[in-house]
TORKOL-4160 file (C-alpha; in steps of 0.2 Angstrom, whole numbers, padded with zeros to 4 digits, m for minus):
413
<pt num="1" X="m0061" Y="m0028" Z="0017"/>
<pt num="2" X="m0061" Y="m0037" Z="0002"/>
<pt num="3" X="m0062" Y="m0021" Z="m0011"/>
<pt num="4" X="m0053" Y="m0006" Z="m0006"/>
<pt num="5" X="m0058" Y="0013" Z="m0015"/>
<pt num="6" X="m0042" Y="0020" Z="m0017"/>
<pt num="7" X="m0043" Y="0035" Z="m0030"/>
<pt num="8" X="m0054" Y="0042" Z="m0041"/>
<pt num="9" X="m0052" Y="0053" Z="m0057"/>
<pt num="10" X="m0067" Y="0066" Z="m0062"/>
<pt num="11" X="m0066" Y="0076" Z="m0075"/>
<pt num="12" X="m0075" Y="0092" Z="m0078"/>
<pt num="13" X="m0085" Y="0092" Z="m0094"/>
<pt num="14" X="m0074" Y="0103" Z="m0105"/>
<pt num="15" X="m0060" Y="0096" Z="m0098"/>
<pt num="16" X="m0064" Y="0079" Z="m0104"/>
<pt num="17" X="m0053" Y="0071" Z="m0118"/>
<pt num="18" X="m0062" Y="0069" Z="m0135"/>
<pt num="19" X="m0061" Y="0059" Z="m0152"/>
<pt num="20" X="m0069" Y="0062" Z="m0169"/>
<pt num="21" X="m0068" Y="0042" Z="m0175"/>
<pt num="22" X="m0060" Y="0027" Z="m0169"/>
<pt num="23" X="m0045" Y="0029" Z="m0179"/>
<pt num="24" X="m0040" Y="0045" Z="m0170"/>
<pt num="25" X="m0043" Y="0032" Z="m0152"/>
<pt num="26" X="m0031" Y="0022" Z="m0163"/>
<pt num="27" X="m0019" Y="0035" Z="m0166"/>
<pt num="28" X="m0018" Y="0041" Z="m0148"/>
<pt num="29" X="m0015" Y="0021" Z="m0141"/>
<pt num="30" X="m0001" Y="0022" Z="m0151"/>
<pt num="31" X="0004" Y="0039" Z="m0147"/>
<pt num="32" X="0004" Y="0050" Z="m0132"/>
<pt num="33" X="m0005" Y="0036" Z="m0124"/>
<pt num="34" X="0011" Y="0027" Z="m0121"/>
<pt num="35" X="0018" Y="0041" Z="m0109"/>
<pt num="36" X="0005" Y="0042" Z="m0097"/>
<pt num="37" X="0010" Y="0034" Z="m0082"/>
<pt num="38" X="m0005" Y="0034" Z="m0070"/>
<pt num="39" X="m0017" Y="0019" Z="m0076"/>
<pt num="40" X="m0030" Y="0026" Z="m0067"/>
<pt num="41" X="m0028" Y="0044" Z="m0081"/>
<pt num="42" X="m0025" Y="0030" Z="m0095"/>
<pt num="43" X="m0044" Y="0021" Z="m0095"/>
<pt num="44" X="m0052" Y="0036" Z="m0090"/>
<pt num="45" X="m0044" Y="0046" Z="m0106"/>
<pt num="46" X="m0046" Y="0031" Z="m0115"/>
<pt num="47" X="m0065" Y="0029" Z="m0112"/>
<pt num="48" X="m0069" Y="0046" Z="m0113"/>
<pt num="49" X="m0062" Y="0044" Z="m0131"/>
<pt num="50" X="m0071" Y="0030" Z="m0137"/>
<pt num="51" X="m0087" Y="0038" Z="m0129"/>
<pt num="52" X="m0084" Y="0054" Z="m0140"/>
<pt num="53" X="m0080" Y="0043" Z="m0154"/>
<pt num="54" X="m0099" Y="0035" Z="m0155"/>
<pt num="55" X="m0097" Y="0021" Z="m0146"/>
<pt num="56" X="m0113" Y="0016" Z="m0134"/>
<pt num="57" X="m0103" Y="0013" Z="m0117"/>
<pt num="58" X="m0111" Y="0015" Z="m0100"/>
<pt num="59" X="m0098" Y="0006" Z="m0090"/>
<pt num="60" X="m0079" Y="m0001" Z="m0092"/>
<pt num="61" X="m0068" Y="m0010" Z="m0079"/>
<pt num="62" X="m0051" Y="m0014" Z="m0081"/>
<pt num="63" X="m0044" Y="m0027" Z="m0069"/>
<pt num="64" X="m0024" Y="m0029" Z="m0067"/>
<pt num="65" X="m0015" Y="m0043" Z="m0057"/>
<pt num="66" X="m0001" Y="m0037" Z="m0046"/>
<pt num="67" X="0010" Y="m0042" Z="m0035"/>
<pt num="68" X="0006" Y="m0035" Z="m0017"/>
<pt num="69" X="0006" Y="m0043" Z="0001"/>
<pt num="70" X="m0013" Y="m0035" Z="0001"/>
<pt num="71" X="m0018" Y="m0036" Z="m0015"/>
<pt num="72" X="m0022" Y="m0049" Z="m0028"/>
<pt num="73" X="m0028" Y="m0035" Z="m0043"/>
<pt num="74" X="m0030" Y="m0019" Z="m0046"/>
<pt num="75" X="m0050" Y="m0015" Z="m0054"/>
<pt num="76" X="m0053" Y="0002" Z="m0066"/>
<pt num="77" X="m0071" Y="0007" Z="m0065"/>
<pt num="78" X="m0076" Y="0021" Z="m0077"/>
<pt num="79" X="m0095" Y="0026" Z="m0078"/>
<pt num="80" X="m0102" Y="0038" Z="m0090"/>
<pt num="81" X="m0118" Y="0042" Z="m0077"/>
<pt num="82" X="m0106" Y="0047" Z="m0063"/>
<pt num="83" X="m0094" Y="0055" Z="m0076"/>
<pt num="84" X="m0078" Y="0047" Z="m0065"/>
<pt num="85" X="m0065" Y="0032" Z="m0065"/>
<pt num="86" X="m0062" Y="0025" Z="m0049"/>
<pt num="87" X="m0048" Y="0013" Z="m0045"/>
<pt num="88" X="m0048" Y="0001" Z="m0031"/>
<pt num="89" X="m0038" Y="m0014" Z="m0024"/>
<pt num="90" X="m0044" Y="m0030" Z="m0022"/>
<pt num="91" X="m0038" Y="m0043" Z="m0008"/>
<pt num="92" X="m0032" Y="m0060" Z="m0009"/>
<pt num="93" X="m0045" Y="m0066" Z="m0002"/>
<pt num="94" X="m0058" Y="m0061" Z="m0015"/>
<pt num="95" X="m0056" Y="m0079" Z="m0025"/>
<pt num="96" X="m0063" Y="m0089" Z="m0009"/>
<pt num="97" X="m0079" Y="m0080" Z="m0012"/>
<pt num="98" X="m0096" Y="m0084" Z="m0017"/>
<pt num="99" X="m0096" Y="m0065" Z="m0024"/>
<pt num="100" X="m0083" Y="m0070" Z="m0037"/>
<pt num="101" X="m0085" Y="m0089" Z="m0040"/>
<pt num="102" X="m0102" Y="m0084" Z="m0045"/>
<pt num="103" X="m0097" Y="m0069" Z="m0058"/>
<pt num="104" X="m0092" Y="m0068" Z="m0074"/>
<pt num="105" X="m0073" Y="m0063" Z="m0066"/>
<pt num="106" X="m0071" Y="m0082" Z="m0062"/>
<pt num="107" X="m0072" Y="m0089" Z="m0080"/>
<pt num="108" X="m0063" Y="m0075" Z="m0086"/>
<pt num="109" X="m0047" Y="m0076" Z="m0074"/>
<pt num="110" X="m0050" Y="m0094" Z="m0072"/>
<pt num="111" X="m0053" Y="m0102" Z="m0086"/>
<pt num="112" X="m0048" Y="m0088" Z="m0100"/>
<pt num="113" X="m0067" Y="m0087" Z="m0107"/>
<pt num="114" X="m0076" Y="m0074" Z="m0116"/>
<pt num="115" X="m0093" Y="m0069" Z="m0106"/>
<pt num="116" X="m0109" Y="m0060" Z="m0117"/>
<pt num="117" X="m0127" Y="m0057" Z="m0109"/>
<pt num="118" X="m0138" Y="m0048" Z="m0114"/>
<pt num="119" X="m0147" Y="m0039" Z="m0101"/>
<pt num="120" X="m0164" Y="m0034" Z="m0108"/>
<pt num="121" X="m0179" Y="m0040" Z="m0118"/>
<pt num="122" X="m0185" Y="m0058" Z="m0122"/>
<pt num="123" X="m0165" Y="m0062" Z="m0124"/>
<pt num="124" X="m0161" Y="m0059" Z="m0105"/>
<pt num="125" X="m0150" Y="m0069" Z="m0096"/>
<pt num="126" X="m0146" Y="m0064" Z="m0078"/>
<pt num="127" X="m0136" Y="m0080" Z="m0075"/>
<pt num="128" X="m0123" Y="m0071" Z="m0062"/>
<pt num="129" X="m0128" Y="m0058" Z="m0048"/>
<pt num="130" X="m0119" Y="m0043" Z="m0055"/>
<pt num="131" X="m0129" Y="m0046" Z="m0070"/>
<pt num="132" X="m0147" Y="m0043" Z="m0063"/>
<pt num="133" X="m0137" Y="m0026" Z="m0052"/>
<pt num="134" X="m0132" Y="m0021" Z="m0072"/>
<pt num="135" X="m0150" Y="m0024" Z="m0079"/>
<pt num="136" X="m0156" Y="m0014" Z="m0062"/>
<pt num="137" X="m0146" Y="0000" Z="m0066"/>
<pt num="138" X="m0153" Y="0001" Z="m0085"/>
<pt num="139" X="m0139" Y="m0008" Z="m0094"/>
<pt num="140" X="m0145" Y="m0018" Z="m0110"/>
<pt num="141" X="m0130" Y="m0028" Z="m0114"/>
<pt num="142" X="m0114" Y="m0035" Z="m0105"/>
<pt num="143" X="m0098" Y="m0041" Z="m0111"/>
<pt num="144" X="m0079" Y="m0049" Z="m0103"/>
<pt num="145" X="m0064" Y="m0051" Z="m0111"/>
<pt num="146" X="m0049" Y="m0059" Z="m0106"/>
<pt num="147" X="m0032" Y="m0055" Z="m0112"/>
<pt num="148" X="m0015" Y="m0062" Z="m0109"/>
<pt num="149" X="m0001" Y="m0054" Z="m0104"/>
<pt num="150" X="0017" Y="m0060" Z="m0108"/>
<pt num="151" X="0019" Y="m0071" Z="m0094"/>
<pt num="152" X="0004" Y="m0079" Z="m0096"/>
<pt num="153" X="m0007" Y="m0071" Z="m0081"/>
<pt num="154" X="m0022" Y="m0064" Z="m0088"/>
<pt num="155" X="m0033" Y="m0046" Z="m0088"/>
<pt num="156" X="m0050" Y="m0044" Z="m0088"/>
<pt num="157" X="m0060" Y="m0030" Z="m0099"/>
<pt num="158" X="m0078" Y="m0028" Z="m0097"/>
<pt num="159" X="m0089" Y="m0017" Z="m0106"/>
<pt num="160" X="m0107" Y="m0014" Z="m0102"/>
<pt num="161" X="m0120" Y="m0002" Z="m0111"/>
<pt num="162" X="m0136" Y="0006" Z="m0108"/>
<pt num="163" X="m0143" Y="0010" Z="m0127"/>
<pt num="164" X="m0158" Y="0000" Z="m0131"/>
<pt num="165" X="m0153" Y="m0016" Z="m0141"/>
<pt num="166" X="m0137" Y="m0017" Z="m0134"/>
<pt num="167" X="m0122" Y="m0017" Z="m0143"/>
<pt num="168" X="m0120" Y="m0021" Z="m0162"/>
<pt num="169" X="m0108" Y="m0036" Z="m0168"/>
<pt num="170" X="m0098" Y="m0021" Z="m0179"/>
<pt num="171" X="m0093" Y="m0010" Z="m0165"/>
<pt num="172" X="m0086" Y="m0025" Z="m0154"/>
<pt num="173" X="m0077" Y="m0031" Z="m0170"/>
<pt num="174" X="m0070" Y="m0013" Z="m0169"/>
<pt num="175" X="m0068" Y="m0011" Z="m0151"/>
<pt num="176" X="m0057" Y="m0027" Z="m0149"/>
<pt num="177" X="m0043" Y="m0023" Z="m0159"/>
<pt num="178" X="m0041" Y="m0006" Z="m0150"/>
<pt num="179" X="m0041" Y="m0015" Z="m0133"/>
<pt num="180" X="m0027" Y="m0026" Z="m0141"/>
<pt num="181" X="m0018" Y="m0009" Z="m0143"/>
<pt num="182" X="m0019" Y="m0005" Z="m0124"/>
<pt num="183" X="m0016" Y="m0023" Z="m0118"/>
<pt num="184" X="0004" Y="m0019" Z="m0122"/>
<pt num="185" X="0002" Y="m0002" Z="m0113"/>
<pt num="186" X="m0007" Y="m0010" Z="m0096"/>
<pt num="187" X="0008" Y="m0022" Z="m0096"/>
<pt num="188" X="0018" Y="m0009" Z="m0093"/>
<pt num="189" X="0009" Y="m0002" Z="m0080"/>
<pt num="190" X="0006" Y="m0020" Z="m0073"/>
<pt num="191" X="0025" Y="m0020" Z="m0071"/>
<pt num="192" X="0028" Y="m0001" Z="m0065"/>
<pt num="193" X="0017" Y="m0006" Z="m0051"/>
<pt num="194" X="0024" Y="m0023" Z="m0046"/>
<pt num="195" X="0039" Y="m0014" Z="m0044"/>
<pt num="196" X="0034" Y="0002" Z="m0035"/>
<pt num="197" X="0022" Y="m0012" Z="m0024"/>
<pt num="198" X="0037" Y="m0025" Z="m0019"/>
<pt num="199" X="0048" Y="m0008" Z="m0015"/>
<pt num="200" X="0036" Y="m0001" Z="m0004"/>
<pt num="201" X="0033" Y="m0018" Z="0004"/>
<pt num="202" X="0053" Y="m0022" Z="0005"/>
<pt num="203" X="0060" Y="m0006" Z="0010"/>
<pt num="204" X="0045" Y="0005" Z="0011"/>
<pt num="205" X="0036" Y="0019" Z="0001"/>
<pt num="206" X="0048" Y="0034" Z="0002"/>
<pt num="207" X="0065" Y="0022" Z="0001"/>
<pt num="208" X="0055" Y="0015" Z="m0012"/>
<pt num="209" X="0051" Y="0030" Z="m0021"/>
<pt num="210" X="0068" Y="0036" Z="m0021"/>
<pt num="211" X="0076" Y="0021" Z="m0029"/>
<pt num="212" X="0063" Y="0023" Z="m0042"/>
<pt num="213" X="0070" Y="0040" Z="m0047"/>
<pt num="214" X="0087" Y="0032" Z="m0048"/>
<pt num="215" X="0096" Y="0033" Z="m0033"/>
<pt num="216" X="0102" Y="0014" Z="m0033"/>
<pt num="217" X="0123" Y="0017" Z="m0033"/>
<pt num="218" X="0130" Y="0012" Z="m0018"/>
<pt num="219" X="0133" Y="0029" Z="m0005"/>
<pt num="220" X="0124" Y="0037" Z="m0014"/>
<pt num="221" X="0111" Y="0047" Z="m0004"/>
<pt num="222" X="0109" Y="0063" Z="0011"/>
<pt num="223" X="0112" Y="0066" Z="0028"/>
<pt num="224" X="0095" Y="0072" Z="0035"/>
<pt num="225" X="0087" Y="0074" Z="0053"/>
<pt num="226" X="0074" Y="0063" Z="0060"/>
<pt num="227" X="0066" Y="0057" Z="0073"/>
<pt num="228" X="0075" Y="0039" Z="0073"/>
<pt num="229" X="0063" Y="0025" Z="0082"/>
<pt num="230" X="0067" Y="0010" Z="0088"/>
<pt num="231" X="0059" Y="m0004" Z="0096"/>
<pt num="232" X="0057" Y="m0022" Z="0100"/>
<pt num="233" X="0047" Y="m0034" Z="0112"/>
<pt num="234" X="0053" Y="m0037" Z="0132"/>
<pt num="235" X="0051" Y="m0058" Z="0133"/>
<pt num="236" X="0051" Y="m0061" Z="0116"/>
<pt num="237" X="0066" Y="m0073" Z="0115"/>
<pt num="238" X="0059" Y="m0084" Z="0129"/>
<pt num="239" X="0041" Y="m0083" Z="0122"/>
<pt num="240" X="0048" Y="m0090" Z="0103"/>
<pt num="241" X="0056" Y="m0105" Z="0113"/>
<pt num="242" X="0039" Y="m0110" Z="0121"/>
<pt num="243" X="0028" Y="m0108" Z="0106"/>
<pt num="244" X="0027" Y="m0119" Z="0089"/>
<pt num="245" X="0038" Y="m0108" Z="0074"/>
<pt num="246" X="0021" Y="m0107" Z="0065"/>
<pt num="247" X="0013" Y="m0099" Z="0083"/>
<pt num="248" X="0027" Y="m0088" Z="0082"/>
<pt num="249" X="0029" Y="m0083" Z="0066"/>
<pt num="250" X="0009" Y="m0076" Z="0066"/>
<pt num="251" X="0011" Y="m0068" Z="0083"/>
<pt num="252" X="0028" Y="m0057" Z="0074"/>
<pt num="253" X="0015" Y="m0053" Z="0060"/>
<pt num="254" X="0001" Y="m0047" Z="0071"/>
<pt num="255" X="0013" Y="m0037" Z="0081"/>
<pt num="256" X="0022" Y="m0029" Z="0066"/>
<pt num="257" X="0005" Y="m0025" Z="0056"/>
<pt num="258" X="0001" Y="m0014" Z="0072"/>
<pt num="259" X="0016" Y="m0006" Z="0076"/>
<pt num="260" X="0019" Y="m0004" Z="0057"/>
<pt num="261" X="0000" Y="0004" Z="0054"/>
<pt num="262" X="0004" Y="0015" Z="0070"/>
<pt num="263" X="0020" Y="0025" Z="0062"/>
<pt num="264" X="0013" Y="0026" Z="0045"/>
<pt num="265" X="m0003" Y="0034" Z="0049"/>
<pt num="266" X="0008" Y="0048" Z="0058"/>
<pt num="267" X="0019" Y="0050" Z="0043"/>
<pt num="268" X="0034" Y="0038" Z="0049"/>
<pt num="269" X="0045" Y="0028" Z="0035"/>
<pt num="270" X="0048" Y="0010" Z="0043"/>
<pt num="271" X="0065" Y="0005" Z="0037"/>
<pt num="272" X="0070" Y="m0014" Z="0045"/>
<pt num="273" X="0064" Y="m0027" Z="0055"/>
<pt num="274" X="0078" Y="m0034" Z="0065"/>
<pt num="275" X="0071" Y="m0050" Z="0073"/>
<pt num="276" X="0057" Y="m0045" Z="0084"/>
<pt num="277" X="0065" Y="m0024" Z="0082"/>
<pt num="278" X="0060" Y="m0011" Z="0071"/>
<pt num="279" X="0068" Y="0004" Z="0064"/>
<pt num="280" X="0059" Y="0020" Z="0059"/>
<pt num="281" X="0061" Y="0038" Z="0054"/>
<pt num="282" X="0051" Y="0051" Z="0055"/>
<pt num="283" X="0059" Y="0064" Z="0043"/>
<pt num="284" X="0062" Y="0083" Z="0049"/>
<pt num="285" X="0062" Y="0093" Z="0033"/>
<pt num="286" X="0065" Y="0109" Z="0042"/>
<pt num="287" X="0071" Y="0113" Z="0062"/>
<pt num="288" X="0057" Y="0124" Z="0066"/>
<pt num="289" X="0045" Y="0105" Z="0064"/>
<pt num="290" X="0053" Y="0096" Z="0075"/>
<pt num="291" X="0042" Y="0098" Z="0088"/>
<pt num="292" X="0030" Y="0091" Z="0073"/>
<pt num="293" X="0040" Y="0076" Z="0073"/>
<pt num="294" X="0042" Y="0070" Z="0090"/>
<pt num="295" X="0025" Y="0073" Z="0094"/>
<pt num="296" X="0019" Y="0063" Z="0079"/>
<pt num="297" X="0032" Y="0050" Z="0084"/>
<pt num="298" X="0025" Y="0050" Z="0103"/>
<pt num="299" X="0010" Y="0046" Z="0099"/>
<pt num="300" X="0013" Y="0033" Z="0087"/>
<pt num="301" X="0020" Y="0026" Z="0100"/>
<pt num="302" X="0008" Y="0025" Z="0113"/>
<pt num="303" X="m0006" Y="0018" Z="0098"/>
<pt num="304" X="0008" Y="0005" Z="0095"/>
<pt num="305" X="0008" Y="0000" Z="0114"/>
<pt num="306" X="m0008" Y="m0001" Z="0118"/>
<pt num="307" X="m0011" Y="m0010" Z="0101"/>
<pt num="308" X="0001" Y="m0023" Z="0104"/>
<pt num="309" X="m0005" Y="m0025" Z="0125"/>
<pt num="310" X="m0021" Y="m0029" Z="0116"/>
<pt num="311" X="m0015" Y="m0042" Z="0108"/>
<pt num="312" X="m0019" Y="m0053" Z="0125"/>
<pt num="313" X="m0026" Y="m0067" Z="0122"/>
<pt num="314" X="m0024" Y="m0068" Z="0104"/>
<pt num="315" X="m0024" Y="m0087" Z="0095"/>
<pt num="316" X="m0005" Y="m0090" Z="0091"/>
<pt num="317" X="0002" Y="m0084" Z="0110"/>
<pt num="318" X="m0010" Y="m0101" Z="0116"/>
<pt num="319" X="m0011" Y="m0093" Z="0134"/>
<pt num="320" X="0006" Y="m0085" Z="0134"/>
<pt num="321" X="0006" Y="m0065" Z="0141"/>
<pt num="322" X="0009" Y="m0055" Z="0127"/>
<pt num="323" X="0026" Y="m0048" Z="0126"/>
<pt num="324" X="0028" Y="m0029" Z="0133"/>
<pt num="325" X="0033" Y="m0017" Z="0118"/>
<pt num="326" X="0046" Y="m0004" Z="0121"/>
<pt num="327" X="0050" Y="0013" Z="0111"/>
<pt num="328" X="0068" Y="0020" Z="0110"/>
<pt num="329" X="0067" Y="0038" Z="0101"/>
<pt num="330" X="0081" Y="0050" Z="0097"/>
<pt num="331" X="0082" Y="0064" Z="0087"/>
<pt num="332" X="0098" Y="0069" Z="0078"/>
<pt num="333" X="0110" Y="0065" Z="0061"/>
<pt num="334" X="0107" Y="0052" Z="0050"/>
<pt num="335" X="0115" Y="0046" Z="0032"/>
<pt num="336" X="0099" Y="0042" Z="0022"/>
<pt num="337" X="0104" Y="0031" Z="0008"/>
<pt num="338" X="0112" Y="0015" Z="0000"/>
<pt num="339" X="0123" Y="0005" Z="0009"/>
<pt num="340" X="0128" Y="m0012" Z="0007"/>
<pt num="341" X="0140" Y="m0021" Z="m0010"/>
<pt num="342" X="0139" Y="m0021" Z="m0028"/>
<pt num="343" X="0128" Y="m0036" Z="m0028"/>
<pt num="344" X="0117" Y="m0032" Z="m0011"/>
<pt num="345" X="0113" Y="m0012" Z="m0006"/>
<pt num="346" X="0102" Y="m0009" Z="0007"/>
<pt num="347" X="0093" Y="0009" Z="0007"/>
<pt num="348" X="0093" Y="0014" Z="0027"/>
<pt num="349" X="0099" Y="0026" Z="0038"/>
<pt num="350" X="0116" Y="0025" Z="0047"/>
<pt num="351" X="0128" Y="0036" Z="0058"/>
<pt num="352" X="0130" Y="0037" Z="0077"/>
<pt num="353" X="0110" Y="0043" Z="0082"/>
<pt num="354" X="0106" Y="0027" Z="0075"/>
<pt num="355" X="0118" Y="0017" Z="0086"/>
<pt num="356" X="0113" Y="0028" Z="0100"/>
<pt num="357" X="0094" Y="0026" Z="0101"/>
<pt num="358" X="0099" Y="0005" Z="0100"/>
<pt num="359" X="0108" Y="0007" Z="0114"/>
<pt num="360" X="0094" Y="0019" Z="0123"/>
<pt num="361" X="0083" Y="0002" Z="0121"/>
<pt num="362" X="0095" Y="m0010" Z="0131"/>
<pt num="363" X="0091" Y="0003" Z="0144"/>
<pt num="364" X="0071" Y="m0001" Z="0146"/>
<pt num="365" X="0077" Y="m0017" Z="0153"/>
<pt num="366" X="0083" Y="m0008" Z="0168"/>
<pt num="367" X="0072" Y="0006" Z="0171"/>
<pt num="368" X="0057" Y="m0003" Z="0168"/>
<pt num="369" X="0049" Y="0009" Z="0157"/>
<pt num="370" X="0042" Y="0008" Z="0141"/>
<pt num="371" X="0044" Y="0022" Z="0132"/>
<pt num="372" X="0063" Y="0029" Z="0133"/>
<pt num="373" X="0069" Y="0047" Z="0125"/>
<pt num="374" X="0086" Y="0055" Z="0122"/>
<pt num="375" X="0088" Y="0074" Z="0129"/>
<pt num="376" X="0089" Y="0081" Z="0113"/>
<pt num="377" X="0072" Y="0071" Z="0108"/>
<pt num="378" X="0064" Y="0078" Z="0126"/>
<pt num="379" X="0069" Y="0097" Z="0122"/>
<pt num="380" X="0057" Y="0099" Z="0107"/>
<pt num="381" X="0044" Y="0087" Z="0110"/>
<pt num="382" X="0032" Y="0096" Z="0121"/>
<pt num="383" X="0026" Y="0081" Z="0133"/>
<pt num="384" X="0023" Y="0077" Z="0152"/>
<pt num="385" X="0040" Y="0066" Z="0153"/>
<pt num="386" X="0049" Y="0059" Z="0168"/>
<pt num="387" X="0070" Y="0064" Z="0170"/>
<pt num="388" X="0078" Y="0046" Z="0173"/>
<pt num="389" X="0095" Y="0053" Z="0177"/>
<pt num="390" X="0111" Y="0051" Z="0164"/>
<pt num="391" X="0117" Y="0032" Z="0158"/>
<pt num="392" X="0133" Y="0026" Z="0152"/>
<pt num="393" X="0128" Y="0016" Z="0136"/>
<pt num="394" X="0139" Y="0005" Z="0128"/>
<pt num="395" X="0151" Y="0011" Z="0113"/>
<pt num="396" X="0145" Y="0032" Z="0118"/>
<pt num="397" X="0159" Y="0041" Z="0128"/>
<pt num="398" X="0148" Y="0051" Z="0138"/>
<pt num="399" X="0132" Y="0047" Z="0150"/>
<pt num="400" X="0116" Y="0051" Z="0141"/>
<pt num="401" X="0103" Y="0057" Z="0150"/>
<pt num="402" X="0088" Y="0049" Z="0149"/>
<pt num="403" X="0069" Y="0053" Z="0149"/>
<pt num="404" X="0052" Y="0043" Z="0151"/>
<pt num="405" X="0036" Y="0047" Z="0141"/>
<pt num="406" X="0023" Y="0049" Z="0156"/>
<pt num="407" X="0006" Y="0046" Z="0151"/>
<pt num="408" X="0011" Y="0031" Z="0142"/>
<pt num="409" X="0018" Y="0023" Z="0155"/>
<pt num="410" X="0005" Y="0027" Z="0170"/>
<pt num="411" X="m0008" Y="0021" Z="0156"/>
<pt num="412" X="0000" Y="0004" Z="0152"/>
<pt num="413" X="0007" Y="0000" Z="0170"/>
């Protein structure tokens, strides 16, 4: 999917902000503008003001670069006829296309040029595809604007109205200078999100989130009970000497998208990749849902199994079996925080569950089982298991005793 809905804003009527003239739209850009920190709320507020203020606009979008593994920009869209501003994400992908080598976009990204069509009359010029869609929807006049930012990359604004004769010359010599204003303002927010996109990317969304609120001094952070996952591939290490780096390297990313997509939708934090491993939390904000937890983290772990199984036959194993997935889960103590240097911190989770569980998955190896639980993880989780008897594991005084997750493994065997 090449453009992704991700949030819309839709105000009620009288909720709607309002301006008497263009100088108050001025006055607020250089005002209370500048500490709203949601973009979507900025160009919503922002049209609603120039609507109030007299000028004709029937559509705006606002497109952002960012930096994001997904994502090449960030779009804006605010419609007067559906009262709303919707934000979406578009992918990388998106320039490859005939949709947006054939658009106004192109020039304007590309090449830094001002686009203006008129959409109606004997002056109509439906040169692009979006263009003709516009004129459909009863828009008269069309216009894109680019903008630099500081380090050169560029934004795009495009206005579109619906009044018969489209716009006049002195309202888009009026309007430009305002957009200059917010230009400053959506750097910022191009900036707060490049940050808050590489963090959730690097060390995930709620790590990520916390060192945004300032929790960046080294030992700095809480001791908190979770659901502490771990996990890695059975044959892995042979399977990377057989295959060509490139074959390899693409097989790790199809595996970690699936296993990653897996905790997240059940509410887990992914914390590090370790080689072909993976840690992951699943917080317990209070005892009484830990049941919650577990479950959540049982069934991520069967979706992450039978995702990666069917990875058979995919291009980069070149007729390889796919590696077998295995799940170590504990639940216990863990210090949530930074760790690390002066010069290098890593925000993770440390203490002896965390040592425990790794030493739980050395242990798949000989039971031959794929999913692998710690007693105090069986207790509250609520599923068919299997008792695998009590293991001395390496660096723990005392046996642990040691459970299997049923269902998945009759299923997957």
């Amino acid at each position: 999917m090449l453009v992704k809905s991700k949030r819309a804003l839709e105000r009620p009527a009288g909720e709607r902000p309002r301006a008497r003239s263009l100088d108050d739209v001025r006055a607020w850009l250089t005002g209370p503008a500048r500490r709203l920190s949601d973009t979507l709320e900025l160009v919503d507020e922002l049209c609603w003001r120039l609507h109030s203020a007299g000028m004709p606009l029937a559509r705006v979008i606002v497109s952002l670069p960012t930096l994001h593994p997904q994502f090449l920009n960030t779009g804006y869209r605010w419609s007067l006829a559906l009262g709303r501003c919707e934000e979406t994400q578009i992918a990388h992908g998106i320039r490859e296309t005939a949709m947006f080598r054939n658009s106004p976009m192109q020039r304007v990204f590309e090449r830094g040029e001002r686009v203006r069509r008129a959409l109606s009359g004997s002056g109509a010029q439906l040169d692009f595809p979006v263009l003709a869609e516009l004129a459909a929807e009863g828009m008269t006049d069309y216009i894109a604007l680019p903008f630099e930012l500081s380090d050169r990359r560029r934004i795009a604004i495009t206005l579109a109205t619906a009044r018969e004769g489209g716009f006049h010359e002195d309202e888009l010599e009026a309007i430009e200078p305002l957009l200059l204003l917010l230009v400053p303002l959506l750097e910022i927010h191009v900036q707060r999100s490049i940050t808050r996109n590489l963090l959730d990317a690097y060390v995930g969304p709620q790590a990520g989130q916390r060192v945004l609120n300032g929790e960046v001094v080294r030992g700095q952070g809480e001791t908190i009970r979770a659901v502490i996952w771990f996990c890695d591939l059975r044959g892995f290490t042979a399977l990377s000497e057989r295959l060509p780096d490139e074959n390899v390297v693409a097989f790790l990313d199809a595996y970690f998208e699936r296993v990653v997509s897996a905790v997240y939708a059940r509410d887990g934090e992914v914390l590090k990749f370790l080689g072909d491993g993976l840690i992951a939390i699943f917080p317990v904000p209070d005892i009484e849902l830990s049941a919650n937890a577990t479950r959540r983290a049982c069934e991520a772990a069967r979706a992450a199994i039978a995702d990666v199984d069917a990875l058979a036959g995919h291009a980069s194993l070149a007729g390889e079996p796919v590696p077998q997935l295995c799940v170590s889960l504990h639940l216990g103590d863990v210090f949530y925080g930074n760790v690390g240097s002066a010069e290098r911190l890593d925000f993770t989770v440390i203490g002896p569950a965390v040592n425990l569980v790794s030493r739980v998955d050395q242990l798949s190896k000989t039971l031959h089982r794929r999913v692998l639980m710690t007693s105090e993880f069986a207790k509250v989780c609520g599923q068919k298991l299997d008792p695998l008897g009590s293991h001395p594991l390496r660096g723990v005084a005392d046996p642990v005793e040691i459970f299997g997750l049923q269902e998945a493994d009759e299923a997957l065997r």
